[in-house]
Every structure is written in structure tokens, then in C-alpha cells.
C-alpha positions in Angstrom: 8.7 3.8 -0.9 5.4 1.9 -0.8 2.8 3.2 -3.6 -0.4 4.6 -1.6 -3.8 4.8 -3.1 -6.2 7.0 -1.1 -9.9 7.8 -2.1 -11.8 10.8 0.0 -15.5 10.7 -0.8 -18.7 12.9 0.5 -20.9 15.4 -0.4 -20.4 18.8 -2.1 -19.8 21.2 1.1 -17.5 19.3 3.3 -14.1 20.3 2.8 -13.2 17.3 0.6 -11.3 19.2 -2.0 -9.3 21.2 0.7 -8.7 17.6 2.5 -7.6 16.2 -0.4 -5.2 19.1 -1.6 -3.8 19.3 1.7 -3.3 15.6 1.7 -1.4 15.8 -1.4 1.3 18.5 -0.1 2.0 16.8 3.3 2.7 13.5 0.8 4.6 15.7 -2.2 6.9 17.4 1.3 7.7 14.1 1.9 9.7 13.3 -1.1 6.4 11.1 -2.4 5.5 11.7 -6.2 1.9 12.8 -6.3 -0.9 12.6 -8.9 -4.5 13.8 -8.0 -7.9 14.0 -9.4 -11.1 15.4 -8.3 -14.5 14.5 -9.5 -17.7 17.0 -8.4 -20.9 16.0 -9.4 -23.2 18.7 -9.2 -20.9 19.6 -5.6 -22.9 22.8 -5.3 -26.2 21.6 -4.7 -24.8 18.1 -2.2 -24.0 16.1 -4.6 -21.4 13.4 -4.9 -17.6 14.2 -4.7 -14.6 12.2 -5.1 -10.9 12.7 -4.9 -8.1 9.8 -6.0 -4.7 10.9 -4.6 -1.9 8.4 -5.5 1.9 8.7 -3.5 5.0 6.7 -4.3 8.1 6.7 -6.2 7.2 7.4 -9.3 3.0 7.8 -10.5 1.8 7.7 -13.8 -1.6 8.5 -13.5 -3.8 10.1 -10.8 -6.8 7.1 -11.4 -7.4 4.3 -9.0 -8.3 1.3 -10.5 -11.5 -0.6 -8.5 -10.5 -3.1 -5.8 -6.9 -1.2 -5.1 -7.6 1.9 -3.0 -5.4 1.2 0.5 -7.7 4.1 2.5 -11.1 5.3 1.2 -12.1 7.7 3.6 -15.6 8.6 3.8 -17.2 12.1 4.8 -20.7 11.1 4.6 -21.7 7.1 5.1 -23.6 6.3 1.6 -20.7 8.0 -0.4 -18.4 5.7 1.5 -20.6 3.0 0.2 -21.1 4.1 -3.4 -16.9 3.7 -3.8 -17.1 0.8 -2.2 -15.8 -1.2 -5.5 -12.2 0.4 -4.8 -11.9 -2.0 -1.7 -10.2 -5.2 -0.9 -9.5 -7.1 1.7 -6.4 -5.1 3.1 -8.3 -1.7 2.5 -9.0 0.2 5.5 -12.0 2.2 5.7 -12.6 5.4 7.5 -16.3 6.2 7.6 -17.8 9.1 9.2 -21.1 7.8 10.4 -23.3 10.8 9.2 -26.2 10.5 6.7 -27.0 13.4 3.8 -29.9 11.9 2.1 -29.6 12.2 -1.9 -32.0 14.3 -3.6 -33.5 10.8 -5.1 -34.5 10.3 -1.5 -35.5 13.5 -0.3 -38.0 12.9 -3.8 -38.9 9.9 -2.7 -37.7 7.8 -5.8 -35.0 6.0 -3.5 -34.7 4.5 0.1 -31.3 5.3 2.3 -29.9 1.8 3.0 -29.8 0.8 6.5 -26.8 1.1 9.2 -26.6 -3.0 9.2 -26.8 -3.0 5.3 -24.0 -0.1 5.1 -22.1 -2.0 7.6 -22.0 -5.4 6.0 -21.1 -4.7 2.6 -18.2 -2.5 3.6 -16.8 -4.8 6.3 -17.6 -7.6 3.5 -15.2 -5.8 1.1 -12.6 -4.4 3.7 -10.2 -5.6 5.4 -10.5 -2.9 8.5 -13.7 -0.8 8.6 -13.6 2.3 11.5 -17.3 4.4 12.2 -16.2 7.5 13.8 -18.7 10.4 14.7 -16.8 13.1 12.9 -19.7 15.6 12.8 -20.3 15.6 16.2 -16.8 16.0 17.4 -16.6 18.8 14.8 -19.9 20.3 16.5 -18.7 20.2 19.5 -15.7 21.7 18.8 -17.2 24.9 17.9 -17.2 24.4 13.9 -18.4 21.7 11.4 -16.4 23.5 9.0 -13.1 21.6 10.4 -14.7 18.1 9.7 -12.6 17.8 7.2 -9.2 18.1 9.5 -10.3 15.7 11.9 -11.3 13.4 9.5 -7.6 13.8 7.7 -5.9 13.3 11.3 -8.1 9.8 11.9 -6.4 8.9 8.3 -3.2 10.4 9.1 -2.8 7.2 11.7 -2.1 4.6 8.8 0.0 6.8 6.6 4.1 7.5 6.9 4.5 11.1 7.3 5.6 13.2 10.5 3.2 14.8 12.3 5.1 18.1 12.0 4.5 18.3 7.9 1.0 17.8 8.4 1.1 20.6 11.1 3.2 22.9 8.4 0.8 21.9 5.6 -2.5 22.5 7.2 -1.2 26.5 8.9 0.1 27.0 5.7 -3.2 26.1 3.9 -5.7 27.5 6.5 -6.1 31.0 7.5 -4.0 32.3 11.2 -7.5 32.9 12.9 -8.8 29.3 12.8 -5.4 27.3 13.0 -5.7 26.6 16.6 -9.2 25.1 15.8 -8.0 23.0 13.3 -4.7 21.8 14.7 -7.0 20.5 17.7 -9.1 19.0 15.2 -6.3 17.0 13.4 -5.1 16.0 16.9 -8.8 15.1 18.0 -9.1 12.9 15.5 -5.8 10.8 15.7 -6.6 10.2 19.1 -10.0 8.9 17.7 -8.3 6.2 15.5 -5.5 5.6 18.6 -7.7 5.4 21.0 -10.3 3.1 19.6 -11.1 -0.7 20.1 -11.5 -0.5 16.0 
């Protein structure tokens, strides 16, 4: 089995360690050895978050090195950008295109780059670079809480594991009274990916 090097970045709040766990599981139910690591930088109060999940044969250590993460998928679009030294030109990049302005911006000590300035230096580094509106299809399903599931079903697309383990791993995770939210969710957002011009 190929080695897979997956990077999910955001902001403290969205779901990212829960995203990344289950991520792990549906790869370890796969027969995929698993190492994992999360980093939360001040996560309580919105600040950066960051979890490496490596799958293969055999792993020997959880850590990506820069410029070989296969998927980085980003819950917020600066923290996409921040890990943006993990990328090559094969990388695919899954970007949800919300902002959460760092508290060096809301303080005024820092400007939030640009859509076009985002967008080149990902695409620039990337080999594949997909925008989806994540919030707003968690929104308008009922919860932004299940951001994080849709976003893991967009991903889901480019990685080797049935459908049905992801189902198992995510009702086994999540409580009974929001699995039908959240299997709607992961479905929502493969269709996102399958359906796109990307």
C-alpha cells in the first residue's frame, strides 16, 4: 500500500481534532498503519491547529516533513496558507474558503492577505487546489458544527477506503441523535468534490 501523508489545518473550534481522529480509524480499519499528531496553539481562544496523520505499511513517525503532504485540507483559508510549505506539485489542496481573522488582525498589527494573494501561492505550490464553501453548506444544513464531516467527505474523494468504513467510523464516533446530520454532511461534501469543474 501507498504511504499517505494528510495535513488538516484551521482554527481552535472546528472539529479538526475529531476530523482528524476519525480520519485515522477509517485508515487503521483499513489494514493501514497509522501515526498521528496534533498541534493546538492556544485552540481555545481560535488559534492555530494542526493535525499530521500518516497511512501505509509500516510508519515510523507521525511528522510530515515540508513539501511531502499528499492532502492538506484546510478548515479556515489563512491556516491552509500558513502550511503551505508541506505542498508540492502533486499535493492536492482542499480549502474551505472561510476567513477567521487572527487576533494580530483583529489588533490591528497584521493585514489578512487577499483572495488572489491566497489563491496564487497555493496554486503556485500545488499541484490541484479546490475552494469549496464548507461553512455555508454546513449552515444551511442546519449545523456548522458538522463542518468538519463535510469537509472529511470532500477529502474522502482522493483517498482508498470504502465508503461504508467511513460510514461505520463516523456513527461510531458521533452521537445516535446527529448521525443522520452528519452522514448527509459526509455525502454532501463528496458530491462537492464529484461534482465540481475543480
Amino acid at each position: 500500500m501507498k504511504d499517505i501523508n494528510l495535513i488538516i489545518c484551521g482554527v481552535g473550534g472546528q472539529g479538526i481534532i475529531l476530523a482528524s481522529d476519525i480520519l485515522a480509524e477509517v485508515a487503521i480499519d483499513s489494514g493501514y498503519d497509522v501515526k498521528k499528531t496534533d498541534t493546538l496553539g492556544m485552540a481555545q481562544r481560535g488559534g492555530s491547529v494542526i493535525s499530521h496523520i500518516r497511512m501505509g505499511n509500516k510508519i515510523y513517525s507521525p511528522m510530515i516533513k515540508k513539501g511531502q503532504a499528499d492532502i492538506v485540507l484546510g478548515f479556515e483559508k489563512l491556516e491552509a496558507l500558513r502550511w503551505s510549505q508541506y505542498l508540492n506539485d502533486k499535493s492536492i489542496v482542499i480549502v474551505n474558503n472561510y476567513k477567521i481573522s487572527p487576533s494580530t488582525v483583529n489588533l490591528g498589527k497584521a493585514s489578512y492577505p487577499d483572495d488572489e494573494k491566497t489563491d496564487g501561492i497555493l496554486k503556485e505550490k500545488a499541484g490541484r487546489v479546490i475552494s469549496t464553501n464548507g461553512t455555508e453548506y454546513a449552515i444551511n444544513l442546519g449545523d456548522i458544527r458538522v463542518l468538519n464531516i463535510f469537509l472529511i467527505g470532500c477529502a474522502s474523494v482522493f483517498l482508498p477506503f470504502k465508503i461504508q468504513v467511513w460510514m461505520d467510523t463516523i456513527l461510531r464516533r458521533l452521537p445516535s441523535k446527529v448521525a443522520s446530520i452528519n452522514k448527509t454532511a459526509f455525502d454532501k461534501g463528496r458530491e462537492e468534490i464529484e461534482n465540481g469543474s475543480f
